[in-house]
C-alpha positions in Angstrom: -27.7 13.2 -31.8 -25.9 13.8 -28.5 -22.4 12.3 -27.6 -22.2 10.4 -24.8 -19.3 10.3 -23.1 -19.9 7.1 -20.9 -18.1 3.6 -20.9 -20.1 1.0 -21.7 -22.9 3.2 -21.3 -24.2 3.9 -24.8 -24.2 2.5 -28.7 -22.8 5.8 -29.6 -19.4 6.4 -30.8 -17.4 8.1 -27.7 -16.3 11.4 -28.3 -13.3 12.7 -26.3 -14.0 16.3 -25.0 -10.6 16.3 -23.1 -7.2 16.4 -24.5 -5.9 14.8 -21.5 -8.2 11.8 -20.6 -5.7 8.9 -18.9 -6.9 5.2 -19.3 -7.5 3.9 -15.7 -8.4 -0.3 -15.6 -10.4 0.5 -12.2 -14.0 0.2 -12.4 -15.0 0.1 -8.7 -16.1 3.7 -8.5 -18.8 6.3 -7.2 -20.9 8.1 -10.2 -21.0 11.5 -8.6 -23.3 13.4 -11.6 -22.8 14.1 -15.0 -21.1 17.1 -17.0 -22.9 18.1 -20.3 -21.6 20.2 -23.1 -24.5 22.5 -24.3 -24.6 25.2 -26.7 -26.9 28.0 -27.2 -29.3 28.0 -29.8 -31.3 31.1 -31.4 -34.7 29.8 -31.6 -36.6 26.6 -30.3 -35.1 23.5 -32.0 -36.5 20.0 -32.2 -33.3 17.0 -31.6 -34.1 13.5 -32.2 -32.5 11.3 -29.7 -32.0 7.5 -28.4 -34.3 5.9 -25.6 -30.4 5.9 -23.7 -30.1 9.4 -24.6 -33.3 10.5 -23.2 -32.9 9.0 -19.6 -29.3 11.4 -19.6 -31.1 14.6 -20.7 -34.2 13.6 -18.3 -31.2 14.2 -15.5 -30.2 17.6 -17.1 -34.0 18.8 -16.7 -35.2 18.6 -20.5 -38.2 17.2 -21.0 -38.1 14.0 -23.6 -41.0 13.5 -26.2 -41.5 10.0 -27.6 -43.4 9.2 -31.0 -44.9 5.9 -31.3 -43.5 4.4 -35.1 -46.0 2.6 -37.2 -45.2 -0.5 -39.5 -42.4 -2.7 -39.1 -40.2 -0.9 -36.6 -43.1 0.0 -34.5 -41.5 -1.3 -31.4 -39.4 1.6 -31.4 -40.4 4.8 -30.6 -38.9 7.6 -31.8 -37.8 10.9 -28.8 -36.9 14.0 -29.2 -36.3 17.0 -27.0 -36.8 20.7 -27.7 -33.4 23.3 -27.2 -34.4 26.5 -26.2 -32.3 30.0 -26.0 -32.9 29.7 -22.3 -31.4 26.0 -21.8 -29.7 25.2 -25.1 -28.7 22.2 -27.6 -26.9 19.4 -25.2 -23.8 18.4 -27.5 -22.0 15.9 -25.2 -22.7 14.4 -21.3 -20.1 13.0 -19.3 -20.6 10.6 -16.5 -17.8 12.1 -13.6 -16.6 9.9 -11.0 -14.4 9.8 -8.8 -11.8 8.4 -10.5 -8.4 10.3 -11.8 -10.3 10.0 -15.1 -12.7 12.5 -13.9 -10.8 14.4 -11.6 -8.5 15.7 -14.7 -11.3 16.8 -16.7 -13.3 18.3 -13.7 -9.6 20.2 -13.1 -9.1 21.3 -16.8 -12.8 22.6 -17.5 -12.4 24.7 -13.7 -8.9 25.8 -15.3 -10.6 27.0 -18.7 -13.5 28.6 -16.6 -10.7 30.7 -14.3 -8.6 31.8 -17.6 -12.1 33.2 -19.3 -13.5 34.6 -16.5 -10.4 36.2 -14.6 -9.4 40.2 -15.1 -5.9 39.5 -16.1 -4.8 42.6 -13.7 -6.4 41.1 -10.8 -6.2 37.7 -11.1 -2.7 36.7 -12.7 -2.0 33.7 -10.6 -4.3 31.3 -11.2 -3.3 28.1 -10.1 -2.5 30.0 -6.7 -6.4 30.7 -6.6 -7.9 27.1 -7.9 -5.4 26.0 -5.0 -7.1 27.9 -2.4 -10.5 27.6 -3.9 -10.4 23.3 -3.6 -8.7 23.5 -0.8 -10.8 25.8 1.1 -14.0 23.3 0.5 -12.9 21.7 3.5 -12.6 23.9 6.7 -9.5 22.1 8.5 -7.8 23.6 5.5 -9.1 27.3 6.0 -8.2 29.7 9.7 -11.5 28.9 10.2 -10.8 25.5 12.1 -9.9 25.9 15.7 -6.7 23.8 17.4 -3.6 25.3 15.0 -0.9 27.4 16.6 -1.1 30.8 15.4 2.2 30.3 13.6 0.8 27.7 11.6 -2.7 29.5 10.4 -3.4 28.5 7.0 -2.8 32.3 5.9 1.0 31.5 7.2 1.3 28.2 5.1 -0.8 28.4 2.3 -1.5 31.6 2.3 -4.8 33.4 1.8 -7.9 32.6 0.1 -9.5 34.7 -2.5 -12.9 35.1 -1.5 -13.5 37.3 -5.2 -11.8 34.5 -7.0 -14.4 32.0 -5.1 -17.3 34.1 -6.0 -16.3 34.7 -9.9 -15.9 31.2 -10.1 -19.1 30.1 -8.2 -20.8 33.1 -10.4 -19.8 31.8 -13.3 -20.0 28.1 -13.3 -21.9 27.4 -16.7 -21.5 23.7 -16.2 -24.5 21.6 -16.9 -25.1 18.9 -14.4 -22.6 18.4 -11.7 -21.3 21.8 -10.7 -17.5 22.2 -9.4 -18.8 22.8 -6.4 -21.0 19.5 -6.3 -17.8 17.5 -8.0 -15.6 19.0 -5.2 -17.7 18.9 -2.0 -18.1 15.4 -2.5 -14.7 15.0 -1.2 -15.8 16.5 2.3 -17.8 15.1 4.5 -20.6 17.8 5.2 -19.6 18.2 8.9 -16.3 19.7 7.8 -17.7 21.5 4.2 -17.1 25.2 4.6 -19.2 28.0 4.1 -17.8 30.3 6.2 -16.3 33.2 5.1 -18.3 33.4 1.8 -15.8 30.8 0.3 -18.1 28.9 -1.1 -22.3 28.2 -1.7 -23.9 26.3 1.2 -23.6 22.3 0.8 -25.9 20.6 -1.1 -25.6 16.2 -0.7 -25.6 14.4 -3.8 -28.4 11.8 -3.8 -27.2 8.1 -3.0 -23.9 9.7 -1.3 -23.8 10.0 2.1 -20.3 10.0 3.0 -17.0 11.9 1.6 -15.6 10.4 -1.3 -12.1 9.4 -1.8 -10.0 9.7 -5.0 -9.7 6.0 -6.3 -6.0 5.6 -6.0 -4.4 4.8 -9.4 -1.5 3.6 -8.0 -2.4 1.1 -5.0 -5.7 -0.6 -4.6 -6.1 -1.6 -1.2 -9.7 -2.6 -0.2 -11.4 -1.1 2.9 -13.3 -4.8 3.5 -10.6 -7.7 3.3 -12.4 -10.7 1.4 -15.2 -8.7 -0.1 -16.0 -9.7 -3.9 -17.0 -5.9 -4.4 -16.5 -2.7 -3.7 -17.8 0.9 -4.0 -16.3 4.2 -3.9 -17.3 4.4 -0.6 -15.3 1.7 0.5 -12.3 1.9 -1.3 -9.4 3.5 0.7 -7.9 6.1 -1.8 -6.5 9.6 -1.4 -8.0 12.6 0.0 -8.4 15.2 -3.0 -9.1 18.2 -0.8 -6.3 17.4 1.4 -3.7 16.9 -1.2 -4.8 20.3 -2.9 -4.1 21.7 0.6 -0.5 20.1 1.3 0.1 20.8 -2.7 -1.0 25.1 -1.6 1.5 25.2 1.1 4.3 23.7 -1.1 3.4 26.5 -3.2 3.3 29.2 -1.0 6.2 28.5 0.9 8.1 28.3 -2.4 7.2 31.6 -3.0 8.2 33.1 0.1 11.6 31.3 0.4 13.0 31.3 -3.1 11.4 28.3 -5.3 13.2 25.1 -6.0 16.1 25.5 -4.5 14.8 25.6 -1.2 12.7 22.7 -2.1 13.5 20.3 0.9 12.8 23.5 3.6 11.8 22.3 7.1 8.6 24.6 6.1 7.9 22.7 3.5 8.0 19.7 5.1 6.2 20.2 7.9 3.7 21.3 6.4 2.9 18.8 4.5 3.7 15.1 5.2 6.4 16.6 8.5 3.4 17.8 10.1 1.6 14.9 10.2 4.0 13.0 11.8 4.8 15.5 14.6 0.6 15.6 15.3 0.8 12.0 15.5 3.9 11.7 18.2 1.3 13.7 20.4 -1.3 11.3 20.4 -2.2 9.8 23.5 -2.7 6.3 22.3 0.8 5.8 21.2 3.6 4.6 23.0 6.9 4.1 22.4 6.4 0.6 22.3 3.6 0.5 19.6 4.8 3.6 17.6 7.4 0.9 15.6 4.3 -1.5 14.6 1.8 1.4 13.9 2.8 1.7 10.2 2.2 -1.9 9.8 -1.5 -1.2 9.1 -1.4 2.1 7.6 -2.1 1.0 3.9 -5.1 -1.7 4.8 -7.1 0.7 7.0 -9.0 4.1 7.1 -8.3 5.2 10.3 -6.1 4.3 12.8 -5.4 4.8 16.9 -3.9 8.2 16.4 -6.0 9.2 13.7 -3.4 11.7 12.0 -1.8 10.0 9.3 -4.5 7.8 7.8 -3.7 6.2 3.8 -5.7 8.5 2.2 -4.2 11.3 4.1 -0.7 10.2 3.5 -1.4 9.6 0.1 -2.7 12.8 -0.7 1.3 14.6 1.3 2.9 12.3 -0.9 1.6 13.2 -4.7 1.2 16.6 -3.4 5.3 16.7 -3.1 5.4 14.3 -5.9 3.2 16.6 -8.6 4.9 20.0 -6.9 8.6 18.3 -7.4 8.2 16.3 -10.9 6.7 19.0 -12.4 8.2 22.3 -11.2 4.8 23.9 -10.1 6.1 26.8 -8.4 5.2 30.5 -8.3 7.2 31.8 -11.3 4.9 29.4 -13.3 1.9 31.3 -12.2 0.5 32.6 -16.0 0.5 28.8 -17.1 -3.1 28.5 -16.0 -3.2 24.9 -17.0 -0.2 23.9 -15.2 -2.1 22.2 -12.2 -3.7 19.8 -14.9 -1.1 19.2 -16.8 1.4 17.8 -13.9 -1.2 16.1 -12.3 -1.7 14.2 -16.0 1.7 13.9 -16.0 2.0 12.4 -12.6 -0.8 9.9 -12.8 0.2 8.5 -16.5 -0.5 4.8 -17.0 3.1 3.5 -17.3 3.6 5.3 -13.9 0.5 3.2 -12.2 2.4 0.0 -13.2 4.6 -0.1 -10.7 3.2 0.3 -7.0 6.6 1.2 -6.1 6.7 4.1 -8.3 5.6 6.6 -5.7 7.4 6.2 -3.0 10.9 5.5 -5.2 10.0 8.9 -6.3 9.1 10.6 -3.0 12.4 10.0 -1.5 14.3 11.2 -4.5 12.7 14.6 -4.4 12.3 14.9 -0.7 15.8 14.7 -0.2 16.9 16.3 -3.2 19.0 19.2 -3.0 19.0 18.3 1.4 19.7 20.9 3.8 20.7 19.2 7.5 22.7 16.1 7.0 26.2 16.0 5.9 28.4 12.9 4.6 25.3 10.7 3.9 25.9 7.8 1.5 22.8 7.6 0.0 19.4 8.6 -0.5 17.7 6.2 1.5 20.2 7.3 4.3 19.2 10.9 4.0 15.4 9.8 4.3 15.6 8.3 7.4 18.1 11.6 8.6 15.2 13.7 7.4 12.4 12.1 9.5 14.5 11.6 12.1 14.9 15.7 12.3 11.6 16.1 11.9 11.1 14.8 15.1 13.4 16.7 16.5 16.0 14.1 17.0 19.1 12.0 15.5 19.9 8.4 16.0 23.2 7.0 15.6 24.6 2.9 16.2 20.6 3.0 17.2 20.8 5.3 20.0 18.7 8.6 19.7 19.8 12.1 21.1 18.0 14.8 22.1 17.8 18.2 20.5 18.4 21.0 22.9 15.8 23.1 24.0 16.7 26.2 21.6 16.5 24.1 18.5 13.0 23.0 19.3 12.1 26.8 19.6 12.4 26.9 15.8 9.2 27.2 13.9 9.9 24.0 11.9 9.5 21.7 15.7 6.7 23.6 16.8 4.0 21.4 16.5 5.7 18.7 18.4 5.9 21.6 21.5 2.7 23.1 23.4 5.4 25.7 24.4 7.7 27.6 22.7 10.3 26.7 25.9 10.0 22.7 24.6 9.0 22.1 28.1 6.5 19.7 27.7 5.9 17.1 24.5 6.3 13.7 23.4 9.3 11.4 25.2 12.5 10.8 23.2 11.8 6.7 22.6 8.5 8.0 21.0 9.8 10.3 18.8 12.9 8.2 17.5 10.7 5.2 16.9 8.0 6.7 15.3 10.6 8.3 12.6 12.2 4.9 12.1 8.7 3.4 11.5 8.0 6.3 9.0 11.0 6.1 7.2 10.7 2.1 7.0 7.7 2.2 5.7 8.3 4.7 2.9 11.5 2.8 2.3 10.3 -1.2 2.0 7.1 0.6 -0.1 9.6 1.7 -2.4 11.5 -1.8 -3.1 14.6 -0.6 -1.4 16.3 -2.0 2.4 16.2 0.5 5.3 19.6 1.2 6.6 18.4 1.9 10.0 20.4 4.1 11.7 
């Protein structure tokens, strides 16, 4: 008999195939596939099944037999399927989704696969490579997108990907069902999935999935349709997983080449990740400095937005990046803990953490500002917050009035991105700058309980 491993699926008794499996109360979610557990037999054996059993293993492949009963359960047929040395005895199937539920298990079995599979000599640092391998599903996050400043390639932030490590584990994926590369291309839309490079095997859709998933956010659950009575993974605003894999890399990478934790709170780092984002969206057209102070207002109830850069799911996915890389100390010296990505991310999104909506935000400032760099004599975190995005739009504000840096300090890598010239001739106004900084850090602030100082 096989174990199914599907809620409210099946009359069998769940078995567990995970150590770290965290209870989730949302239901509204896309079934991407299923993961079976199969071992290999010698010789062709016959497995009696359930009817519910049957239609699983009819998605695997296997072809089901049925035996019509005589006498007084004749109204149920018996099945049974035949493992063969060539496709094996299916021990348990898992429905994945794209919940946190299945994104941990999906990360563990791809961690267990790397530590197998990997030459120890060649391959030592393997959450560095399952960084670059989810990441690099989506070309934005690869120097094969077009429109980044040569100082910010990916192979200066994140560093390279490992083409060899991709291959191995494409090579070697003995998953049944949904492969990683299935579970983790559903995240990109297929526009954007990247095959360039030989990072990955061409995209293949998933049947009744026609758009990029999002990660159903444990923490929040904002509805993309206001007043609907239900709602699909499709529609669900939640965090982008192959983007918060890439802001979660150049964390990583710019630990490594600047020291580790101490150097936590790095310009680089920031800008980067969430920084970045901010600075892209002080250059779009469609904001003013009149409208940059309201344009937070609708971040968390919408997809997309006039400037497009920092939708929720985007700034979700910068915040647990820093969250996860902070909490849990993922940083280079940690590299031979192959299981370390799963285990913080476990750790991150435990239930009594999902409790409290306010939880990640109160937590994102802490560690942002956490052993600061740039501001001297603040009185508190929340000051330091709003000091931080104020420098990262290369600015200050005091009694409400914002300065200008000078031209030299916006020659540093960290304000490039605001600049199409390293002479900071040309770029976003002042007014825009300061007040889309004071929106930022307002909104980060009030999400997290606490009372903007406003400088």
């Amino acid at each position: 008999m096989i174990n199914l491993i599907l809620p409210a699926l099946s009359l069998l008794t769940p078995v567990v195939a995970s150590p770290i499996c965290v209870p989730t109360a949302i239901s509204y979610s896309t079934c991407i596939g299923y993961y079976a557990t199969i071992e290999k037999v010698t010789t062709n054996t016959k497995y009696s099944i359930s009817e519910e059993d049957a239609d699983y293993l009819r998605q695997l492949g296997y072809t089901i037999h049925s035996v019509d009963q005589t006498g007084p359960s004749s109204f149920h047929p018996t099945y049974y399927y035949w493992a063969t040395p060539e496709k094996g005895h299916v021990v348990s199937i898992r429905q994945i989704r794209n919940d946190v539920d299945s994104f941990l298990f999906m990360l563990e079995q791809l961690e267990n696969l790397a530590h197998r599979v990997c030459p120890v000599d060649v391959y030592t640092d393997i959450p560095d490579n399952i960084l670059g391998y989810i990441r690099s599903f989506n070309q934005n996050y690869t120097d094969h997108a077009s429109g980044y400043l040569p100082a910010f390639s990916w192979a200066h932030t994140a560093g390279n990907v490992s083409v060899n490590f991709n291959q191995l584990i494409e090579d070697n994926d003995d998953s049944n069902g949904l492969s990683f590369s299935q579970f983790f291309g559903s995240f990109v839309s297929s526009s954007a999935y990247c095959t360039q490079g030989g990072y990955h095997v061409p995209f293949v859709p998933i049947s009744g999935i026609s758009n990029a998933l999002s990660l159903i956010d444990p923490c929040e659950h904002y509805q993309h349709s206001q007043g609907s009575s239900s709602y699909s993974g499709n529609d669900m605003i939640g965090i982008d997983l192959v983007h918060m894999f890439a802001s979660l890399d150049t964390l990583y990478f710019t630990d490594s080449i600047m020291g580790g934790y101490a150097t936590a709170s790095s310009r680089l780092s920031v800008i980067t990740s969430w920084g970045g984002d901010l600075q892209t969206e002080a250059k779009s057209t469609s904001l003013t400095p009149e409208n940059s102070l309201s344009f937070f207002n609708t971040l968390s109830s919408q997809n997309s937005n006039n400037g497009g850069c920092m939708r929720y799911d985007d700034f979700t996915a910068d915040l647990d990046a820093t969250n996860v890389a902070r909490q849990n100390f993922i940083f280079p010296s940690h590299s031979r803990n192959y299981s370390i990505l799963s285990a913080a991310f476990a750790n991150y999104y435990a239930v009594d953490h999902v409790v409290s909506h306010t939880y990640r935000y109160t937590l994102f400032i802490e560690l942002t500002v956490e052993n600061r760099w740039a501001f001297q004599n603040v009185t508190s975190e929340v000051e330091a917050f709003e000091r931080l995005a104020a420098d990262v739009m290369c600015c200050s504000i005091s009694n409400g009035v914002p300065s200008d840096y000078p031209s030299i300090a916006k020659m540093d890598l960290s304000y490039k991105l605001l600049w199409n010239d390293v002479l900071a001739l040309s770029g976003p106004s002042l007014n825009l700058r300061a007040n889309l900084s004071v929106g930022f850090s307002a909104f980060v602030i009030e999400k997290a309980g606490l009372t903007p100082i406003s400088l």
